[in-house]
N, C-alpha and C positions, 0 to 999 in steps of 0.2 A: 546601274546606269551605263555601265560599258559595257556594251555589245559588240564592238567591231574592230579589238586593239588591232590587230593582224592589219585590216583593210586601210588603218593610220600609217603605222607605221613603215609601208611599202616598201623595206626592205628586208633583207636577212642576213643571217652570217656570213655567208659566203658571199654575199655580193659586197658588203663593209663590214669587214672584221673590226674586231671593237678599238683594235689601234691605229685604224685609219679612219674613225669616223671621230664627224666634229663634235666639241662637247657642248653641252646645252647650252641654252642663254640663260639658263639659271644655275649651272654652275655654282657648287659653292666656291668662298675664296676663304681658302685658310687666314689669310693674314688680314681679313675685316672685322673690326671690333666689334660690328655690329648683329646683335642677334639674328639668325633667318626669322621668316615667319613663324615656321613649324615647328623652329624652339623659342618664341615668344610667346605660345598657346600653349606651353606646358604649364605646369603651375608650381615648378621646381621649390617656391618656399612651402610651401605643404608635405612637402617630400624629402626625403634625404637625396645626396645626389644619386643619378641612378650611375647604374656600372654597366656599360654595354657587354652584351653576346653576341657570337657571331651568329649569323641566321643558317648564311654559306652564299652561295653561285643564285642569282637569281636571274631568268629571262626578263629584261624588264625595255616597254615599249611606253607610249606616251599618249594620250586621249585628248579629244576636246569633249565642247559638252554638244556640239553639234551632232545634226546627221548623222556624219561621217561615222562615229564614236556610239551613239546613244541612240538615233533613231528621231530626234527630238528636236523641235524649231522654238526659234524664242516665242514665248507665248504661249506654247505647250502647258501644259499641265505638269509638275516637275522639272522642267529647264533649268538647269545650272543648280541642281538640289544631289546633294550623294546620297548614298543607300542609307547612312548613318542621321540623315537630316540637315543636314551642316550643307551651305552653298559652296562649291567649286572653289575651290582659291588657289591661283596660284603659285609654286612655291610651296604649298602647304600639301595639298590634298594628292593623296594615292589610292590606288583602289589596289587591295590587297586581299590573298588568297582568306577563306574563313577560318582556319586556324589562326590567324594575326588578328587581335580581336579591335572592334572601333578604339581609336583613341592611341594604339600602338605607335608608338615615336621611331623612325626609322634614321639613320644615316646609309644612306646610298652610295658608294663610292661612285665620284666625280659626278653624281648629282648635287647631293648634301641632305638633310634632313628632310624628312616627309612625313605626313603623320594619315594611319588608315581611317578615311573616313567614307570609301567604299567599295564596292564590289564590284566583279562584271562578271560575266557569262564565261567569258574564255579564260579568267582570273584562276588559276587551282594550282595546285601545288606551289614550284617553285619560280612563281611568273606577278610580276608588280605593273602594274599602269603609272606614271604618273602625269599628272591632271597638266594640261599647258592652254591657255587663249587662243594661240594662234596654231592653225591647223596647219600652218606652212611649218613652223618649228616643231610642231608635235610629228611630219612626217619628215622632217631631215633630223630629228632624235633617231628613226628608226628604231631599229630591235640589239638590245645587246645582251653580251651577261655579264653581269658585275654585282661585286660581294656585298651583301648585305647587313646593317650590324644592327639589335634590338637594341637603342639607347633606353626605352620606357616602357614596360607592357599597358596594352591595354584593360579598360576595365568590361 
């Protein structure tokens, strides 16, 4: 579904280092009781609690499901659909490199939780999309890096 994180996020390190650039509007908030989305679609009672790993340093930029990102207008054939099946949500949805398998629960620092439910084209190694509505937010996120942590593997 993601073709064009780069052409979103229209900036780079050097032009906003990651300690001068604003933080999402989805931001997690430590101190909310309230679950995010992407750890609400776990299924934590089927499970024992999971224990996070570090992933490490990811390049991580921000997609719509538009044009811009995908190539694709509402109406389209697949519009607002991830590689994984599952529709765009977001809060929830990242497109992650194919070693991170669907389903993988992420914590993003100063994002918060995200879970892979797809892929893009420029997605490989150590580089994360995540999913945003508004394409004015998805390109003032820009491009940063920031650590990674596996809360959940996927299946």
């Amino acid at each position: 579904m993601v073709m064009a994180a780069a052409l979103i996020s229209g900036t780079s390190n050097a032009e906003a280092p990651p300690s001068t650039t604003k933080p999402s509007a989805v931001a997690e908030n430590p101190k909310s009781k309230k679950q995010s989305p992407a750890a609400s679609e776990r299924k934590t009672a089927e499970k024992p609690a999971p224990s996070t790993r570090s992933a490490g340093t990811f390049e991580v930029t921000a997609y719509t499901a538009g044009p811009e990102s995908t190539g694709k207008r509402p109406g389209d054939a697949g519009y607002g659909i991830t590689a994984s099946g599952k529709p765009v949500q977001e809060g929830v949805t990242a497109a992650c490199p194919p070693d991170l398998s669907f389903g993988t629960v992420l914590r993003i620092e100063g994002v918060g939780e995200r879970v892979c439910h797809d892929r893009g084209g420029a997605i490989k190694g150590k580089r994360l999309d995540v999913y945003m509505s508004s394409l004015s937010d998805a390109r003032e996120f820009g491009r940063k890096k920031l650590k990674v942590e596996i809360i959940e593997e996927g299946e």
